[in-house]
C-alpha positions in Angstrom: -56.9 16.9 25.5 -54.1 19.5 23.9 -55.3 18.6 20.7 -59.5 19.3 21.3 -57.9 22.6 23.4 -55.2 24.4 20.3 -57.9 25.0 18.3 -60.1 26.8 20.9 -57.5 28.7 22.8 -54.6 29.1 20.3 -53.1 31.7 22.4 -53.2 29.4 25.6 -49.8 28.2 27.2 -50.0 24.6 27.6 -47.6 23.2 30.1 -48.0 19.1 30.3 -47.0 17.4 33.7 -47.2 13.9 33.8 -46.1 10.8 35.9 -46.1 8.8 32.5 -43.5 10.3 31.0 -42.7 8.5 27.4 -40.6 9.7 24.2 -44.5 9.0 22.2 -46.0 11.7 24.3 -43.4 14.4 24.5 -43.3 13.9 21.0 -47.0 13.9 20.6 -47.6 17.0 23.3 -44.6 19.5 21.3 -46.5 18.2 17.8 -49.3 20.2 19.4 -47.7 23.6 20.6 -47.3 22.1 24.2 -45.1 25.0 25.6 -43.3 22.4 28.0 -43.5 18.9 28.7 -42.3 18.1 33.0 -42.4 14.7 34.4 -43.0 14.0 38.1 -41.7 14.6 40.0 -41.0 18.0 39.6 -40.1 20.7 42.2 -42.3 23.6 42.4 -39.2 25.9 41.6 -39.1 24.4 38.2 -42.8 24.1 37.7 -42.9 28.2 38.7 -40.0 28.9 36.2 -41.2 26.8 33.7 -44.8 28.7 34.6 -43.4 32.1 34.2 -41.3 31.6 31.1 -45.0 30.7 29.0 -46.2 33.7 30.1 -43.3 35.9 28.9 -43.5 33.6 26.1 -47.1 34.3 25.3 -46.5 38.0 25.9 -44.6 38.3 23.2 -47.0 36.8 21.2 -50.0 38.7 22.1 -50.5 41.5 19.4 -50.1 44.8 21.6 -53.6 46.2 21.2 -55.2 43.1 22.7 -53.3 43.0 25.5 
């Protein structure tokens, strides 16, 4: 699914959460910009951090006159 999204939204923050975590699909998720990969379960303190971290992250990355 990451890989049919990038090319659509390339500025879209894609945070993976799975219960099937594996080395293949960490790998496979960073290979296509994933911002984070979390395995469940995961507390919603992390989830929120790890939530408002992409956004700072994609901030940054947003020329300013889109914004």
């Amino acid at each position: 699914m990451l890989a049919a999204g990038r090319p659509y939204a390339p500025s879209t923050v894609f945070i993976i959460i799975t219960a099937y975590a594996t080395l293949d699909s960490a790998i496979q998720a960073l290979r296509y910009w994933a911002f984070d990969y979390l395995f469940k379960p995961s507390s919603v303190h992390e989830i929120l951090q790890v939530v408002e971290n992409g956004l700072a992250s994609r901030q940054q990355r947003i020329p300013p006159m889109i914004r």
